[in-house]
C-alpha positions as a Markdown table, in Angstrom:
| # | Residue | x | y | z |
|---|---|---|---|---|
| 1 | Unk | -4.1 | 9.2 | -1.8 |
| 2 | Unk | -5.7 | 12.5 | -3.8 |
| 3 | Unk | -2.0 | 13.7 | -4.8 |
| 4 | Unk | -1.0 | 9.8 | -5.8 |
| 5 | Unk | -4.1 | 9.8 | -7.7 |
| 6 | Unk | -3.6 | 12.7 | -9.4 |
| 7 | Unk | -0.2 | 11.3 | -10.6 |
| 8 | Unk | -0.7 | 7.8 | -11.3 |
| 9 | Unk | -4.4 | 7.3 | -11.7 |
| 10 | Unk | -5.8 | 4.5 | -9.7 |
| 11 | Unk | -4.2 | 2.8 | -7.2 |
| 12 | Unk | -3.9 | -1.4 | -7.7 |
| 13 | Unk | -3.6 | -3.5 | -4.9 |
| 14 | Unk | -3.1 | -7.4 | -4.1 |
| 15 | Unk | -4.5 | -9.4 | -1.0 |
| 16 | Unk | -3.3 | -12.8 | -0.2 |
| 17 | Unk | -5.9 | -15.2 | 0.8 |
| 18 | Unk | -3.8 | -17.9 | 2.7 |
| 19 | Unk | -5.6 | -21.1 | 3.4 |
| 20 | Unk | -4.8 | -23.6 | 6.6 |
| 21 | Unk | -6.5 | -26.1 | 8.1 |
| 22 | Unk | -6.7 | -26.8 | 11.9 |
| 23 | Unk | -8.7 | -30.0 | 12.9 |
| 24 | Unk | -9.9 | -30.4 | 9.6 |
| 25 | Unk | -11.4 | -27.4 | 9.4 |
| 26 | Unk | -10.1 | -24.3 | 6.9 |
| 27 | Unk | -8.4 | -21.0 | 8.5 |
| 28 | Unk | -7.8 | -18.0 | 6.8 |
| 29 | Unk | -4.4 | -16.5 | 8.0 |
| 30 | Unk | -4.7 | -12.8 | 8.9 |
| 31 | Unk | -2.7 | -10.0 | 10.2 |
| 32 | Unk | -4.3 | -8.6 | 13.7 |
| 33 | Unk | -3.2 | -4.9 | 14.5 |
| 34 | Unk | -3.9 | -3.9 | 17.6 |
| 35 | Unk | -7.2 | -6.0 | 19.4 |
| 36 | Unk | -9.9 | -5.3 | 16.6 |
| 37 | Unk | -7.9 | -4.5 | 13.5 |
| 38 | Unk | -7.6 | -7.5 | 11.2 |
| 39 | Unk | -5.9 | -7.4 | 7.5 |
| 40 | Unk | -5.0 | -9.9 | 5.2 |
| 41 | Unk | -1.2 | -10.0 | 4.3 |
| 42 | Unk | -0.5 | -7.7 | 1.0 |
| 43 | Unk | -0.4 | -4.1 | -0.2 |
| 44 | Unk | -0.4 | -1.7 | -2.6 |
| 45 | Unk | 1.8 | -2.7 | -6.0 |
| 46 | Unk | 4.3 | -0.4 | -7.7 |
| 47 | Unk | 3.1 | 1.3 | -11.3 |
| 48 | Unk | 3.7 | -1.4 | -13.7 |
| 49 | Unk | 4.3 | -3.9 | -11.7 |
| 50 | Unk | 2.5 | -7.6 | -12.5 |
| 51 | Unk | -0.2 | -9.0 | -10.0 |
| 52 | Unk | 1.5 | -11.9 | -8.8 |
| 53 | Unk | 5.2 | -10.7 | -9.0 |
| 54 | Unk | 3.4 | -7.9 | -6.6 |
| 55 | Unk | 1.8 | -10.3 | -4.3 |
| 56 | Unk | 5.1 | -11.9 | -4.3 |
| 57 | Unk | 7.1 | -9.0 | -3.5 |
| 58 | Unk | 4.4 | -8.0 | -0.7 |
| 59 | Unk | 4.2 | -11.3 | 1.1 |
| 60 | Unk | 8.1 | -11.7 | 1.5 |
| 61 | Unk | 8.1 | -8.0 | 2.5 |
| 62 | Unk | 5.5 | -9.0 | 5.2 |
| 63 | Unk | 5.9 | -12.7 | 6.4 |
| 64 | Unk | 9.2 | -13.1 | 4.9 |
| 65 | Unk | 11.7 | -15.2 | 6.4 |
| 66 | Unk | 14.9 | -13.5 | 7.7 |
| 67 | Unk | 17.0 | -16.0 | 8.1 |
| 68 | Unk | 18.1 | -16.0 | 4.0 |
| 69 | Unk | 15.9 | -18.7 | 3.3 |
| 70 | Unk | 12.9 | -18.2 | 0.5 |
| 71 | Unk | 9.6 | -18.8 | 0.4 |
| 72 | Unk | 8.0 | -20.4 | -2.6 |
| 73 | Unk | 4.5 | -18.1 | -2.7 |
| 74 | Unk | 2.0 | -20.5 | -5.4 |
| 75 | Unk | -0.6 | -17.8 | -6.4 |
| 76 | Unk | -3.7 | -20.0 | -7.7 |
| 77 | Unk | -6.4 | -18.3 | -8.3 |
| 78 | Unk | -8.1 | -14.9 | -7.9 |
| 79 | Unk | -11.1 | -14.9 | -6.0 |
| 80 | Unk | -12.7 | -11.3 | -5.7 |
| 81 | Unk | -12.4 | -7.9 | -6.6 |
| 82 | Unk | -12.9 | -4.8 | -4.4 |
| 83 | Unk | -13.3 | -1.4 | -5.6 |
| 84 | Unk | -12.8 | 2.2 | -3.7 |
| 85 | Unk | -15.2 | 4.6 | -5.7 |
| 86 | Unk | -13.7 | 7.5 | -3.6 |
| 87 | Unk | -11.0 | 8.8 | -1.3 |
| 88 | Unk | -13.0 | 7.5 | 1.7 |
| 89 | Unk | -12.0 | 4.1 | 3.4 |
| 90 | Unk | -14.8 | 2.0 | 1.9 |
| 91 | Unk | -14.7 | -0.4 | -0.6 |
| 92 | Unk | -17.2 | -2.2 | -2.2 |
| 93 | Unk | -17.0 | -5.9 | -4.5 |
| 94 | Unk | -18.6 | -3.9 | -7.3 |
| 95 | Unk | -17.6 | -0.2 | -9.0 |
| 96 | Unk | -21.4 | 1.8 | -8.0 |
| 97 | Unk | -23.1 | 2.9 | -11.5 |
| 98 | Unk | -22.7 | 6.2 | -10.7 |
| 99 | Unk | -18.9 | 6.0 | -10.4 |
| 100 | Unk | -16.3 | 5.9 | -13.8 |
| 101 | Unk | -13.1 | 6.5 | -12.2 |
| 102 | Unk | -12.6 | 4.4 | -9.2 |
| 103 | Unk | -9.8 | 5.6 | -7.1 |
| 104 | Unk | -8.4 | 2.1 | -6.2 |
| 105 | Unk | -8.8 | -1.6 | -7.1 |
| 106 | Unk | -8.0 | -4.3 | -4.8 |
| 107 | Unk | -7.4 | -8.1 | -6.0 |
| 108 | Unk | -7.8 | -11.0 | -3.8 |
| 109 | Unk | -5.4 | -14.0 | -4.5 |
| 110 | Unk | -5.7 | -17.6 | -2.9 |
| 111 | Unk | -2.1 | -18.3 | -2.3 |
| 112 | Unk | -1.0 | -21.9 | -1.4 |
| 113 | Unk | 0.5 | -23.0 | 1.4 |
| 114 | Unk | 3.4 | -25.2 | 1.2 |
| 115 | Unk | 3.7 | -28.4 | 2.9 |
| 116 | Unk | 5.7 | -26.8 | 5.3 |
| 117 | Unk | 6.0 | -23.1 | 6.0 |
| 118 | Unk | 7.7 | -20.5 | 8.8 |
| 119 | Unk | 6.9 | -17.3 | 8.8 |
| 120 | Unk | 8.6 | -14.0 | 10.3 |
| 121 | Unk | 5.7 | -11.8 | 11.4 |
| 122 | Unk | 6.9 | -7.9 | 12.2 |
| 123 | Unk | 6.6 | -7.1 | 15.7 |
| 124 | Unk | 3.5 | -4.8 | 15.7 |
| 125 | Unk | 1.8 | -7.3 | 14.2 |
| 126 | Unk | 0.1 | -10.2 | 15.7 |
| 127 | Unk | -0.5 | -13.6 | 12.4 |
| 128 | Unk | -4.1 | -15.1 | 13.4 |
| 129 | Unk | -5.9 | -18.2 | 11.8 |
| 130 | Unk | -9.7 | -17.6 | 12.2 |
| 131 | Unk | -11.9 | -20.1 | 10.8 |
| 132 | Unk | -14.1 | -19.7 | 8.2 |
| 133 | Unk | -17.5 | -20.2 | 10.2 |
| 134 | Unk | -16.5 | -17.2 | 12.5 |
| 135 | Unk | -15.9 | -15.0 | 9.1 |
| 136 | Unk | -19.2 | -15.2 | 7.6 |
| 137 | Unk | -21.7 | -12.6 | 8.1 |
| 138 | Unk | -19.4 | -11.1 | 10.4 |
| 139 | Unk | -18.2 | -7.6 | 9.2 |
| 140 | Unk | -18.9 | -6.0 | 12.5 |
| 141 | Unk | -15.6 | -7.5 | 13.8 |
| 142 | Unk | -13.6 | -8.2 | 10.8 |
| 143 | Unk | -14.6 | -5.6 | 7.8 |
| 144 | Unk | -16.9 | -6.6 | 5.2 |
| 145 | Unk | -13.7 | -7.9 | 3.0 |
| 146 | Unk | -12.8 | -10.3 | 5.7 |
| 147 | Unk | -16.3 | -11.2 | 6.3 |
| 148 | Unk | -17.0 | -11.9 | 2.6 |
| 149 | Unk | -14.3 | -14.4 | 2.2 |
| 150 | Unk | -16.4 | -17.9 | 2.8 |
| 151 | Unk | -18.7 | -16.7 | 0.1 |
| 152 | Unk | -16.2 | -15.6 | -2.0 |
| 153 | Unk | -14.2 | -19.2 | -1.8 |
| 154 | Unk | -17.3 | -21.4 | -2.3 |
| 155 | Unk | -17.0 | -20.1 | -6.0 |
| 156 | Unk | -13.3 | -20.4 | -6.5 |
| 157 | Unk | -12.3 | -22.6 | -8.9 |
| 158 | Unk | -10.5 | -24.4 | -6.6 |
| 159 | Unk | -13.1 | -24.7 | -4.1 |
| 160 | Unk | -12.2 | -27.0 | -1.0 |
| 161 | Unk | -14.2 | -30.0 | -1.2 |
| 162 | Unk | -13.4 | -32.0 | 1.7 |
| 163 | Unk | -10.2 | -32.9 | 3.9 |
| 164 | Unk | -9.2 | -36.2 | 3.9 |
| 165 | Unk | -6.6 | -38.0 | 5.9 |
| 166 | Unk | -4.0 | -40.4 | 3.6 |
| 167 | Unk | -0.8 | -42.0 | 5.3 |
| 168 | Unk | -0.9 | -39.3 | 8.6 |
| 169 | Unk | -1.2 | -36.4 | 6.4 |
| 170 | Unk | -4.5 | -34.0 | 5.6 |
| 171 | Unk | -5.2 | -34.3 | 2.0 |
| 172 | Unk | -7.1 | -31.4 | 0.6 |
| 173 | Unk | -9.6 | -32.2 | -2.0 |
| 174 | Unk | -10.1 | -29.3 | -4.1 |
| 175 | Unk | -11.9 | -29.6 | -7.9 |
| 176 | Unk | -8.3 | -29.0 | -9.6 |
| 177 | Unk | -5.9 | -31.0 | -7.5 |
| 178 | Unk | -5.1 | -32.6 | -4.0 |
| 179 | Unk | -2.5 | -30.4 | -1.9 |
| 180 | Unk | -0.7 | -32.7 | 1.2 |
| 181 | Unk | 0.0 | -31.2 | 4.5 |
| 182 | Unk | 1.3 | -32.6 | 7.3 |
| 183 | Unk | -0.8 | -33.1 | 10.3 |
């Protein structure tokens, strides 16, 4: 990461926050590595290249079908920002006041789920939906990204207001619009 930063300057990378619900209550879908390694899907983007074409490019790379078929990624809304003052692992949703040259800024994206959606998940890993009440306040098993993520959605702009059934499908009630899945 030193010689990379040394080249490019500071490293930009895009997280996708993917929302489902399971008995009416919201998931996060995340990568589990191993038994207590969790991610969320995403990477690091190439110099130059746009946020959401990134996350694009990085979720087809990752969950991407195989069979030829496209996925429609919807990036919504970005809801947080995390910041690697050094070349050590930790980051932080804030650049520290002593720091002027952060070494790495990582965006978190809501991405929409489609009504319907299949993914092909790479053999060492292992696609997980844990709900958001297991999340919070809990950084000892999932990182304090992870952790951070029900806080971090209560101030979305498209904050989940409640689920709703309507003709045998789960209507999600955000502030800005009403996505349908089926049940």
């Amino acid at each position: 990461m030193r010689e990379e930063y040394e080249k490019v300057g500071m490293r930009r990378s895009v997280d996708a926050v993917l929302i489902v619900h399971e008995h009416s209550l919201p998931h996060i879908l995340l990568l589990q590595i191993g038994t207590t390694f969790f991610k969320l899907p995403g990477g690091e983007l190439e110099v130059g290249e746009e946020e959401t074409e990134g996350m694009k490019r990085l979720l087809d790379l990752t969950l991407g079908r195989t069979d030829g078929v496209k996925n429609e990624w919807k990036i919504e809304d970005e809801v947080g920002n995390w910041w690697r003052p050094n070349f050590d692992p930790p980051r932080y949703p804030y650049i520290p006041a002593h720091v002027t040259k952060p070494k790495e800024h990582t965006k978190l994206l809501l991405v929409q789920m489609p009504e319907k959606a299949m993914f092909a998940v790479p053999k060492n890993y292992k696609l997980v939906a844990a709900p958001l009440f297991e999340l919070y306040d809990n950084a000892a098993a999932y990182g304090p990204l992870i952790a951070s993520l029900p806080m971090a959605l209560s101030s979305a702009a498209d904050l989940i207001v409640s689920v709703v059934s309507v003709d045998g499908h789960y209507c999600i009630v955000t502030l800005s619009a009403c996505s349908i899945t089926a049940l």
